[in-house]
C-alpha positions as CSV (number, residue, x, y, z in Angstrom):
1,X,-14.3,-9.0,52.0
2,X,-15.1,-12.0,53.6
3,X,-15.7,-12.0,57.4
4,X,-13.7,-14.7,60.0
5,X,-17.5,-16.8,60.3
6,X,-17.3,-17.4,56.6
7,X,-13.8,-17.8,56.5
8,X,-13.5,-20.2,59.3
9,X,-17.0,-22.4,59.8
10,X,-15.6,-25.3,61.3
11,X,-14.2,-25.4,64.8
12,X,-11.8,-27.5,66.0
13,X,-14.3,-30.1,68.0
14,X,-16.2,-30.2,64.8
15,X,-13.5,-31.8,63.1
16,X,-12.8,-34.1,65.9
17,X,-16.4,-35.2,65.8
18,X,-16.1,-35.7,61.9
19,X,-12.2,-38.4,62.3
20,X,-14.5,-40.9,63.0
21,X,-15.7,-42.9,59.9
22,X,-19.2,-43.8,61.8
23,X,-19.9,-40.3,62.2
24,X,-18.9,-39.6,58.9
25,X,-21.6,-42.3,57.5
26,X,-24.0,-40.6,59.7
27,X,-23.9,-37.6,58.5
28,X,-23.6,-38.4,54.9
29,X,-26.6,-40.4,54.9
30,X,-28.6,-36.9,56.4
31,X,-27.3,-35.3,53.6
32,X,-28.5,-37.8,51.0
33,X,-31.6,-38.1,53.1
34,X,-32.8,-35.7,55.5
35,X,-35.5,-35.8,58.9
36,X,-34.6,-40.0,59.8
37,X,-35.1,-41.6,62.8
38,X,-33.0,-43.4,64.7
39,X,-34.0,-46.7,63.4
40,X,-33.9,-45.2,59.7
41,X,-30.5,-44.4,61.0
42,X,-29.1,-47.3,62.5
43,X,-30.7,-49.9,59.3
44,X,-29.1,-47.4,56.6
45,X,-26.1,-47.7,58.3
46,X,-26.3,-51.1,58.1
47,X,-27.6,-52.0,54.7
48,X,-25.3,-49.3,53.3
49,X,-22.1,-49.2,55.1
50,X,-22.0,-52.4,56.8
51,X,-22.0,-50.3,59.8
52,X,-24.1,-52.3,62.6
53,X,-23.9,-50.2,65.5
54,X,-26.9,-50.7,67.9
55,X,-29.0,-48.5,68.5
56,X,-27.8,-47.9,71.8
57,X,-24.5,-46.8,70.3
58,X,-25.8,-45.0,67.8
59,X,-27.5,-41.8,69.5
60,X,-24.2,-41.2,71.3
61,X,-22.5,-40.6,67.9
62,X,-25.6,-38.5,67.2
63,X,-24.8,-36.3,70.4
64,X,-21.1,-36.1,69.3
65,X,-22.2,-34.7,66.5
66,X,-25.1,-32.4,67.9
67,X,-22.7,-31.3,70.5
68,X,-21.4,-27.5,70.8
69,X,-21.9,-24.2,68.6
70,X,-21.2,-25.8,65.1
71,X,-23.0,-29.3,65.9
72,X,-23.5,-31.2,62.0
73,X,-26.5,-32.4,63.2
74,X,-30.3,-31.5,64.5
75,X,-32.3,-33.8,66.1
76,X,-36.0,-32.4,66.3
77,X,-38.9,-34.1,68.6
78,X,-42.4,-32.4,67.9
79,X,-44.5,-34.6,69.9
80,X,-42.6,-36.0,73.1
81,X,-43.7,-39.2,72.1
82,X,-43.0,-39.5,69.4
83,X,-38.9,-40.6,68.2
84,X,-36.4,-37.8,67.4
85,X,-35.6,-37.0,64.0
86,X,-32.2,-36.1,63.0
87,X,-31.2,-33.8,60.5
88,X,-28.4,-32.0,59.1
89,X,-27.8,-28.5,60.9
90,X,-27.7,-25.3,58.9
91,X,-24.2,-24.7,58.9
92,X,-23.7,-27.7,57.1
93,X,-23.7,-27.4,53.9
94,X,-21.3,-24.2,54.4
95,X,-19.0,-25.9,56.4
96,X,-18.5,-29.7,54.8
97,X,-19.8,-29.4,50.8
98,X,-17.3,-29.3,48.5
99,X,-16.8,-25.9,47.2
100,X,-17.6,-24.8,43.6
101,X,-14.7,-23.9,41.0
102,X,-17.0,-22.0,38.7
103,X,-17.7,-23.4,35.7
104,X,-20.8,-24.9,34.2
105,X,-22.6,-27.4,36.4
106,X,-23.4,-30.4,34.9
107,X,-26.9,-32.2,35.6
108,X,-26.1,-35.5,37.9
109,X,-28.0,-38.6,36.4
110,X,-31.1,-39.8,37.4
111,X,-31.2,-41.8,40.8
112,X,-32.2,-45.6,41.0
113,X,-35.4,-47.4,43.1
114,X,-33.3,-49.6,45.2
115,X,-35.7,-49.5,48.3
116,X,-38.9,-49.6,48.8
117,X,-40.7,-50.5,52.0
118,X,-43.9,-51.9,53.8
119,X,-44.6,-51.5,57.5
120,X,-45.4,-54.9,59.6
121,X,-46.3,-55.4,62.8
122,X,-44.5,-58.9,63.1
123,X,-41.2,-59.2,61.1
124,X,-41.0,-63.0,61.6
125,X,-44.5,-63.4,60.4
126,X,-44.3,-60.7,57.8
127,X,-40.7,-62.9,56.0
128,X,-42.4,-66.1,56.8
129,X,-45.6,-65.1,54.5
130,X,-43.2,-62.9,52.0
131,X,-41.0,-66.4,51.3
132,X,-43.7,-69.5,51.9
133,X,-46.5,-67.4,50.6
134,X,-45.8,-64.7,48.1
135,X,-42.1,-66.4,46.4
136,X,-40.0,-63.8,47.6
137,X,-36.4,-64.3,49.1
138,X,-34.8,-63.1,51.6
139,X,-31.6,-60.8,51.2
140,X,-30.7,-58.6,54.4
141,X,-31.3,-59.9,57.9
142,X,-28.9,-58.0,60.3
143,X,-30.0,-57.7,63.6
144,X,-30.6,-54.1,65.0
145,X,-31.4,-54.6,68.9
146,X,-35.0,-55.6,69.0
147,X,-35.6,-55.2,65.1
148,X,-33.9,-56.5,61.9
149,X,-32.8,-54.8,59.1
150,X,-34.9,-57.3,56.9
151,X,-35.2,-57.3,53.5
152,X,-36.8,-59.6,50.3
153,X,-36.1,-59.7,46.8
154,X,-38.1,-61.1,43.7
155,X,-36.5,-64.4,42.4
156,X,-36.6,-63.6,39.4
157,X,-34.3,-60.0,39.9
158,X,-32.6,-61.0,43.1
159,X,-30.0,-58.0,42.7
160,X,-33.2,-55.9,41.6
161,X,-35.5,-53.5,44.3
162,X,-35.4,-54.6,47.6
163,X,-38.7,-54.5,49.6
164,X,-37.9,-53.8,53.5
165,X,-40.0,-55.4,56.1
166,X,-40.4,-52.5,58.7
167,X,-41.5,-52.5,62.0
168,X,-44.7,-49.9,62.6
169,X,-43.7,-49.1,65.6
170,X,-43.7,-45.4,65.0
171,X,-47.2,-43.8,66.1
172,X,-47.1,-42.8,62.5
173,X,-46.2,-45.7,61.0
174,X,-49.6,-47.2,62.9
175,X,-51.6,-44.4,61.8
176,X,-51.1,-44.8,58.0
177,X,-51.3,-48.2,58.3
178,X,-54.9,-48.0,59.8
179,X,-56.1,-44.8,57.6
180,X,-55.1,-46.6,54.4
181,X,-56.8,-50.2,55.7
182,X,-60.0,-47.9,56.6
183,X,-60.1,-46.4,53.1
184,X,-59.2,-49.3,51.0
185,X,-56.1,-47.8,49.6
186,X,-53.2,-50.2,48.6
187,X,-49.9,-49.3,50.2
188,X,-48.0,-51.3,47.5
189,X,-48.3,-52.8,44.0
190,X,-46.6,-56.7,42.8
191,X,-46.7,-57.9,39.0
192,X,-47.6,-61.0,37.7
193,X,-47.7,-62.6,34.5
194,X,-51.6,-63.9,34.8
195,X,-53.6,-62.5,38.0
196,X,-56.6,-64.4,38.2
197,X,-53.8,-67.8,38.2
198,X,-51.9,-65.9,41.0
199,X,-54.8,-64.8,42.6
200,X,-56.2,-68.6,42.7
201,X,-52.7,-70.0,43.8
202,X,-53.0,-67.4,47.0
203,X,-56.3,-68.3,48.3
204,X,-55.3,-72.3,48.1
205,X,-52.1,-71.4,50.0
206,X,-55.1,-69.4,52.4
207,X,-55.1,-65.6,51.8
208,X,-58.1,-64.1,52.1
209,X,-58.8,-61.9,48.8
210,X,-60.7,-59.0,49.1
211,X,-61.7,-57.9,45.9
212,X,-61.6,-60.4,42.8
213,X,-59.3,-59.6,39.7
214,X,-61.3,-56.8,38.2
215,X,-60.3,-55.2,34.7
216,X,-59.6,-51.6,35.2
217,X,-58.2,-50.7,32.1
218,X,-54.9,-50.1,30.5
219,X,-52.7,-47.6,31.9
């Protein structure tokens, strides 16, 4: 028999929280994607939804939603320091997925790369060398208080992957950044049709190359 918590999970200021639709976006983008910050938030919304809420207005829709007994959401801060993270609370998936007819489930298809992204500590700088330098072109640019949502495409796929221009300005974002420079790991990977001609083309244009095109076999 099932017992009046199963039977009635959502509470009345839960639902109240849920009539508005930027609420609704917010928690539907912790569902797709849990533990995001507020700026991970507020740009998703943005990209996405064509939300652009500040991110002043954004945290008090978070505390709607974190609000009372059956708050949707969970924000977690492990190092005072550091930003909150918001995720979806425990009752949720009881209380807002839609509920399973029986049946035989069917696999959902494969998802797409439509985002990847590389932390900068300059955004203006970062598009400026992204377009004069490296060819890209810009395709998102909404402001976000004192970042952008800020994005570039390849010309030659300019519906393709977008690569975000994020600010580091996450302690962590800094760390990874510094670990990966001390340890010469790349943090992305480009193609080009002829490397050595691409790598020539950069250092007239004035990048300092590290490590000359070096053949490292065929993967």
């Amino acid at each position: 028999m099932e017992d009046e918590a199963d039977a009635q999970p959502c509470s009345a200021d839960l639902f109240r929280a849920l009539a508005d639709p930027t609420r609704r976006s917010l928690l539907d983008e912790l569902r797709e994607r849990g533990d995001q910050s507020l700026f991970q938030l507020c740009t998703r919304l943005a990209m996405k939804h064509q939300v652009t809420s500040s991110r002043q207005a954004v945290p008090r829709h978070l505390a709607v939603l974190e609000g009372g007994r059956d708050g949707a959401v969970a924000a977690e801060r492990a190092d005072p320091a550091a930003h909150a993270l918001h995720r979806p609370a425990a009752l949720e998936p009881r209380a807002l997925a839609p509920a399973h007819g029986g049946g035989t489930l069917t696999t959902p298809p494969a998802p797409r790369i439509v985002l990847t992204s590389i932390h900068v500590d300059d955004q203006a700088k970062a598009l400026a060398f992204s377009t004069n330098v490296l060819g890209f072109q810009p395709k998102n640019d909404v402001p976000l208080g004192e970042h952008r949502w800020l994005t570039v495409v390849s010309p030659h796929d300019p519906d393709g992957i977008e690569l975000v221009l994020e600010p580091n300005d996450h302690p962590a974002a800094l760390a990874y950044q510094e670990a990966l420079t001390v340890d010469g790991i790349p943090i992305t990977a480009f193609a080009v049709d002829d490397v050595r001609v691409s790598v020539a083309a950069l250092e007239q244009r004035g990048v300092r190359v590290v490590q000359p095109p070096t053949e490292m076999g065929r993967s």
